[in-house]
N, C-alpha and C positions, 0 to 999 in steps of 0.2 A: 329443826328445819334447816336447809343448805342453804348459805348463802347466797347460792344460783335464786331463791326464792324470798329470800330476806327483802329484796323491794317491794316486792306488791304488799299492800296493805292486806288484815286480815280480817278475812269477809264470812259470811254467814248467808249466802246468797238463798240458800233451799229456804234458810229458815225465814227470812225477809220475804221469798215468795208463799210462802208458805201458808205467814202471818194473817193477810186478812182471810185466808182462802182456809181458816184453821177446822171450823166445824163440818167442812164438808172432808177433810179427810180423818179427822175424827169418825166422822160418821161409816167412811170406808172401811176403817179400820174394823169398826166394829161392827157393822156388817159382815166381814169376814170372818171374826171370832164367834160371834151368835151361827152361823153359818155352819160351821165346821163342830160346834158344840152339839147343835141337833145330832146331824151326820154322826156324830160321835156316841152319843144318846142312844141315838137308833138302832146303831151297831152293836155297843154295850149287851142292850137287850136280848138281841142275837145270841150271845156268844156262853156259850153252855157250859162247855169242857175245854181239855186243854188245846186242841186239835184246831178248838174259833180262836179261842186266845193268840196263842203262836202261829198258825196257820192261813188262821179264815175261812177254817173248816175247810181246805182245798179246793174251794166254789169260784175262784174266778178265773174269766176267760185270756186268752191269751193277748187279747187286744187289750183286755183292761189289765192286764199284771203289766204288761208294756205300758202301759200308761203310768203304774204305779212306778214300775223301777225306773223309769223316765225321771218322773216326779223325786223319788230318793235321789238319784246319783245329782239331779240340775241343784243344787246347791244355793247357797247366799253366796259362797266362793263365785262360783260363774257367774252369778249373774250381777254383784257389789263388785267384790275384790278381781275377776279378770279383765276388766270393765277400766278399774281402776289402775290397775295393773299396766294395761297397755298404753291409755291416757298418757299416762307417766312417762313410759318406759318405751313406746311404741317397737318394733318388734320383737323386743326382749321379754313383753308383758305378754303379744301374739303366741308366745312360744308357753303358756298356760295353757290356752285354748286346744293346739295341738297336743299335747299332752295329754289332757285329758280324754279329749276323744279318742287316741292309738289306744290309751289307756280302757277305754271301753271295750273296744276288739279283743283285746287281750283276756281280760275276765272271759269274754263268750267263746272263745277258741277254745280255752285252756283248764275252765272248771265248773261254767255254770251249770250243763247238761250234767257231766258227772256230776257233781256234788248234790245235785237235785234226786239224781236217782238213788244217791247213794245215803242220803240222810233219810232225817224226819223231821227236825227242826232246826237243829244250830251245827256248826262246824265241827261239836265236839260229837254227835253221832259217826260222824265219817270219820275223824279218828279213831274212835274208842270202839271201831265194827273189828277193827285187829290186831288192836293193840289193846294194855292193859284197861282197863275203865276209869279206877278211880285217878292216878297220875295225870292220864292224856287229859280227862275232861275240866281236873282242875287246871291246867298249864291251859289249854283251849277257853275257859269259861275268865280267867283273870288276863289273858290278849284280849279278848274281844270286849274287856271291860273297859283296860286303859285306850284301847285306840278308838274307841268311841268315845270317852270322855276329852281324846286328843279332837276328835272330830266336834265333840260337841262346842269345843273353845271357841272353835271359827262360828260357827253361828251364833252365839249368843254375844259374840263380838259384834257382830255385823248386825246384831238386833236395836244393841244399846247406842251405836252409831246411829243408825237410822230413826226410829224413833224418837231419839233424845233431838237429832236434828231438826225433825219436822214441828215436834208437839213444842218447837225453840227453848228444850231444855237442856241450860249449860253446865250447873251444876255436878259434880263426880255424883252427888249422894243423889241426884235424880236419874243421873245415867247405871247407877247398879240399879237402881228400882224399879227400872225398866227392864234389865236382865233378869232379876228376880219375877216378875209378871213374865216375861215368855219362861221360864221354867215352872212357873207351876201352871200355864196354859200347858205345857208338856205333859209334866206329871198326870194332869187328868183327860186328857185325850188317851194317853196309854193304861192308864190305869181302868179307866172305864171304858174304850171301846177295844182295845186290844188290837191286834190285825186286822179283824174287819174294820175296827176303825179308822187305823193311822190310812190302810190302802184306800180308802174312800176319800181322805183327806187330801192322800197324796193325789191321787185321780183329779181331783179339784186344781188343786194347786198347778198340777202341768199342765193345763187349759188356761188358766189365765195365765201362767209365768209365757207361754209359749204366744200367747195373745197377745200378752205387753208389751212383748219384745220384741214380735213381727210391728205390732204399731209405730213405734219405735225405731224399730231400723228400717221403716217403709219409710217415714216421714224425714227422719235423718238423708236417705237417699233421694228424695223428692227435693230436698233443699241444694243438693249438687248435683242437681237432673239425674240422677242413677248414673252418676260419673266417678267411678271411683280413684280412676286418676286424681280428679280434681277436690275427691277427697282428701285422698292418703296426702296430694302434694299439701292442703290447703293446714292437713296435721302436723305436718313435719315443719313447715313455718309457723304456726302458730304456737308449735312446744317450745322453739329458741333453740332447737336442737340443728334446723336444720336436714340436711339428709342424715347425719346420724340418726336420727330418729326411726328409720325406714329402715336400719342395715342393723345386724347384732353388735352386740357391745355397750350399749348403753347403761345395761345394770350388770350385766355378766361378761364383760370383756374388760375391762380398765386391768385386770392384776390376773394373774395366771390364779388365784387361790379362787378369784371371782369366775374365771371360766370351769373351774374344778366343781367351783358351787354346783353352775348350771348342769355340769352331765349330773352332779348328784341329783338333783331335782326331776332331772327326762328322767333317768331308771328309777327312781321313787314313785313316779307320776305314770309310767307305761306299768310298772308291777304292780303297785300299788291296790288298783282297783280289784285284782281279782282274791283279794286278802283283807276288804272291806267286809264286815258281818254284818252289816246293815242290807249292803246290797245282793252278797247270798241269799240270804234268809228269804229273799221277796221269791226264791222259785220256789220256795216249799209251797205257794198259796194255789197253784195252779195242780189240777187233778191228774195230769199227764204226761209224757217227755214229750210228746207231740206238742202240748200246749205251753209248752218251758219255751223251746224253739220259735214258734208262732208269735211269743212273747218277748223275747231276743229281738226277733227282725223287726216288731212293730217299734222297740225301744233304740233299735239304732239309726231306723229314719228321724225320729223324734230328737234323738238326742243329737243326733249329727248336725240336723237344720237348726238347733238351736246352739251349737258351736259356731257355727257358719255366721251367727247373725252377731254373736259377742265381739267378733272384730268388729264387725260396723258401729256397733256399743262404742267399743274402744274406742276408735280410729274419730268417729265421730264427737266423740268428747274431747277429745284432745284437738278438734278443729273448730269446736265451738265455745271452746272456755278455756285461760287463760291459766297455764299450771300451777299459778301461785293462787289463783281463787279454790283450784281441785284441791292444794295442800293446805290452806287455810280452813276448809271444810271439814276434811279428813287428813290428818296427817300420812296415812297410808292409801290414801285415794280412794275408799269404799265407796264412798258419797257419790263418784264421777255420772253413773248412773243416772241415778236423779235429777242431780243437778242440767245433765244432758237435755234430761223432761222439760225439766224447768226452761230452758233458754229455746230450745225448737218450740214449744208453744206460746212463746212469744215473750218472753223473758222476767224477770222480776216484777212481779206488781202485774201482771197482766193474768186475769182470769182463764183465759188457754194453757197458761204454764200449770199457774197451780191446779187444773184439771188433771193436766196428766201427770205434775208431779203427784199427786196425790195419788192415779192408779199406778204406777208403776212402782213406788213404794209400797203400798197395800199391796201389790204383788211381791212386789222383795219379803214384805212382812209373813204373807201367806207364804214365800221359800220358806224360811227360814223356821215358824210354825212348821211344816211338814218334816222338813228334815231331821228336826230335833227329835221330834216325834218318833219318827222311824229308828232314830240311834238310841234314843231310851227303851226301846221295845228290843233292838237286838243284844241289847249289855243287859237288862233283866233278864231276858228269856235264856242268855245263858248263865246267868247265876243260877235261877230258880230251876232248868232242867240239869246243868250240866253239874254246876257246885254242890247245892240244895239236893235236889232228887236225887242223883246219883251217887254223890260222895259223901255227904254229912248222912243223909235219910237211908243212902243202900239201897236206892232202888224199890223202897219199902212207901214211901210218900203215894199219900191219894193223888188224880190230877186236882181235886180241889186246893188240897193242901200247895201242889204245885204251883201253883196261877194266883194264890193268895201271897206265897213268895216272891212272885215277881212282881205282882202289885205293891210291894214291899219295899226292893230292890228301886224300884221304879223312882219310889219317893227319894233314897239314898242316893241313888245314882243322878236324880234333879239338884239337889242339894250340893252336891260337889262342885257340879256342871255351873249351877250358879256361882259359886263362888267365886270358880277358877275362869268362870268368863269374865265377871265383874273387873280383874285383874287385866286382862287379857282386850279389853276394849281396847286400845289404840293400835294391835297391831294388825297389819293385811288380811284378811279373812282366807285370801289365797295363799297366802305361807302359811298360814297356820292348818289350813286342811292338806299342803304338801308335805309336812310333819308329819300329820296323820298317816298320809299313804307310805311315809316311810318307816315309821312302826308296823302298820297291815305289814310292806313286803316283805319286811323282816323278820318277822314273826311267826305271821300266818300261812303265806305266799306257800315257803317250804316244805311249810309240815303239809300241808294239802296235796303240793304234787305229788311227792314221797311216798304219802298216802297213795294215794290213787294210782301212780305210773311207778314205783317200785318193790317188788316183791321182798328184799333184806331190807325193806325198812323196820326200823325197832320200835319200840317204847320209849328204850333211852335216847334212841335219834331222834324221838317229837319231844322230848323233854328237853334236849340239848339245843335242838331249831328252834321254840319257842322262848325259852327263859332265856337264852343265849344272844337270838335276835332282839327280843322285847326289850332286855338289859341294856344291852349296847345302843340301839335304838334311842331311849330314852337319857342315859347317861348324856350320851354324846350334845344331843339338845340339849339338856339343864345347863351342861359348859360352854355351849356354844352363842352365839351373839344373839340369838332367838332371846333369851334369858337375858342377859346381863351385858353393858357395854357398850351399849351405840345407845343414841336419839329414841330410838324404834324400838328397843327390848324392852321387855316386861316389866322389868326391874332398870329403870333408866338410869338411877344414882348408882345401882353395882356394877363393880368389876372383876369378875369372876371367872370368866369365861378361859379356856387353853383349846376349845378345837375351834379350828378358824372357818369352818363352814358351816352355814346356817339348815345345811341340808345334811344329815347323817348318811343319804342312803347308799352312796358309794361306799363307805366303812362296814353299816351295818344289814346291809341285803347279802354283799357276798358270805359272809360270816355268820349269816342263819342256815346259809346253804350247808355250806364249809359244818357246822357244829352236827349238822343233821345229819350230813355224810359222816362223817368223823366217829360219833355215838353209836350209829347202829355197825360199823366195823367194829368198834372195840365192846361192842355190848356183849355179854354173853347167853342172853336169850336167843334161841332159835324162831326167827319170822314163820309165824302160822302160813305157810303155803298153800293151804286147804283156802280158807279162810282171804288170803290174796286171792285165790283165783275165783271165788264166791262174787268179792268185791269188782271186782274186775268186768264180770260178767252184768254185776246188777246195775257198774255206772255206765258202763257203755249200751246195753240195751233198755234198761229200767224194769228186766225184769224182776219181781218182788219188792219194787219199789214203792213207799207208803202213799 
């Protein structure tokens, strides 16, 4: 904690409101897991072959897959960590929000129609339609595992915060044990409903995340007459900041290395999304390119007004609560959120607080459930089609066999995710998924364009874009202050670190690009042109698309 903060006493405010109001958000809570288990159950039943597994048997409409990808992409990051973020950091945190959202445009401009037309289930169809099979899909199937697992850190961070907060537990060995309980409410959401299921969960989930957060920023705005002047100014006194608080530079401007950071983060954060496989995969579930589209437009009204409202999240936390109480709660400010609930309904000890802190938590809990959800379904389903089926089996594996590996996978890939989140509780939920979008655009990003928009791309240029980007990518994090060296790293007592920014993606986005060009020049395979112009054809119109 910074000295700027070392005065205020350190408080426990959610969990003091919390306290007598305990069994009714207990009850929430589990309300929503009993909930979402049926839902799950239901689906389970459903799901026959591999096409409901991965897919969802391609049965839903465009308005509910827009619901669904709504549901994936809104995040615990959005709605804990940018929340927190700006509290803190006021418009330096704002600059998450925006991010994210350009970040959304970009995926649907740039691959989601293609890619939809172009697969059947995971990223490494569309590579491996002209390039070699076995290489691409294993370089394809081991990206999409690490950046989900990068992706999974952030949520199970922001589970163990939240819950441990509420249910007032302080202990380390009660806050893993809480991360362990959302990873195997994972593992068996994915494991037993598959696609039909996680999408039904996520469809859940964007109705109350989207519910809570209109409540919330309706009643935050009713408390300073829908005056947002009289917000922002009431923020910026209230952080100790001042107008600094209002203008860039407060996290990302003091040192040139710190402005360096932040372009790394906007190109991480604008490329990023469309090199997420969680959020690909949601077009396979739709029967049509017409209904991919229908489902685009329904997810960017959705997802837009729910950017719009995270400033007022923001802005509003940081005008109604004192920044040494947000850092005493959260060291990374996850909690501001809540803690927001808590004081607009009337503050500690008051039956209105803890009403809504309780739903708006249940809601964070229900994010953070779905999302995981969605990212252990995209990291098994390309082990078991892309690894499994294709490369170890040959192509030879039943779909039963198939879908029994990913239930497999599922379990392996929860077991990590816990681990390495149990680690991973103290730091920002929103740095930790701009990580992630910077492994996707370094990695993924490449090979996908390459694929899609040029005819000399090779084999050896997705092999070189992928292990090239994914390498560097990750490297560069383990040495950098994310990992080791500050207050805030994973590893608080090491010092290990030599890259001085906590965002790789200016090093390693250009440098997947760069290897991908690079590879397929010096390759000496001849590019299938036949086979490019097939692709070509089936992503831009969808014709023979599955």
């Amino acid at each position: 904690m910074s000295a700027a903060y070392a005065a205020y006493p350190t408080v426990q405010l959610a969990a003091d409101g919390a306290s007598e109001h305990r069994p009714l958000i207990i009850t929430l809570f589990a309300c929503f897991v009993i909930a979402t288990l049926v839902i799950t159950v239901w689906a389970g039943r459903q799901t026959k072959n591999a096409a409901d597994f991965y897919a969802g048997g391609r049965q839903f409409t465009g308005f509910q897959n827009g619901l669904a990808v709504s549901g994936d992409y809104m995040s615990a990051a959005s709605f804990l960590g940018i929340a927190g973020a700006i509290a803190l950091f006021g418009y330096d945190g704002f600059l998450y929000s925006i991010g994210f959202l350009v970040a959304w445009l970009v995926a649907l401009l740039l691959v989601a129609e293609p890619l939809r037309n172009s697969g059947r289930y995971t990223m490494g169809d569309v590579l491996a339609y002209r390039m070699r099979q076995r290489p691409v899909r294993t370089a394809a199937g081991t990206s999409t595992i690490v950046v989900s697992i990068f992706y999974l850190l952030a949520q199970m961070a922001g589970a163990g915060v939240l819950v441990s907060l509420l249910l007032g537990i302080t202990s380390d060995a009660g806050k893993v044990a809480i991360v362990g309980l959302v990873g195997v409410l994972m593992i068996v959401y994915v494991t037993i409903g598959g696609m039909k299921g996680t999408t039904w969960v996520q469809m859940v989930k964007a109705v109350l995340l989207i519910a809570g957060t209109l409540l919330i920023t309706f009643l935050i705005l009713l408390k300073f007459n829908f005056n947002l002047s009289d917000l922002l100014g009431t923020a910026a006194s209230n952080s100790g900041k001042g107008s600094a608080f209002l203008e860039p530079g407060l996290k990302y401007g003091a040192t040139s290395t710190s402005k360096l950071d932040f372009i790394s983060l906007g190109i991480a954060l604008v490329l990023g999304t469309a090199g997420l496989p969680h959020i690909l995969i949601r077009f396979y579930t739709v029967p049509t390119a017409k209904a991919a589209r229908k489902s685009v437009n329904w997810a960017i009204g959705i997802i837009g007004s729910f950017y719009l409202m995270t400033i007022v999240l923001g802005f509003g936390a940081a005008a109604l609560l004192k920044p040494g109480d947000i850092i005493a709660s959260n060291k990374a400010g996850n909690t501001a959120a809540p803690l927001a609930a808590l004081e607009i309904g009337g503050g500690s000890g008051s039956t209105g607080g803890a009403i809504l802190l309780a739903v708006i938590s249940a809601v964070a809990f229900a994010t953070i459930l779905a999302v995981v959800a969605g990212l252990t379904l995209a990291s098994s389903s390309s082990f078991a089609h892309d690894i499994y089926a294709n490369v170890i089996r040959r192509g030879t594996a039943t779909e039963k066999e198939e879908v029994r590996a990913a239930r497999w996978a599922t379990v392996a890939i929860g077991v990590v995710s816990i681990g390495l989140g149990a680690m991973a509780r103290d730091l920002n939920v929103a740095g930790l998924v701009a990580l992630a979008f910077a492994v996707a655009a370094s990695a993924n990003l490449p090979t996908i364009l390459y694929s899609l928009f040029w005819k000399r791309f090779t084999t050896q240029g997705a092999l070189w874009s992928i292990y090239g980007g994914l390498t560097s990518a990750v490297v560069l994090v383990l040495f950098s202050p994310v990992v080791s060296g500050k207050p805030t790293s994973m590893f608080k007592e090491a010092d290990f670190y030599w890259f001085p920014l906590e965002n790789p993606g200016i090093v390693s986005i250009p440098l997947g690009f760069l290897l991908g060009w690079l590879g397929s020049l010096l390759s000496k395979e001849e590019p299938d042109k036949g086979k490019y112009a097939e692709l070509e054809v089936k992503s831009l119109t969808g014709t023979g698309a599955h």
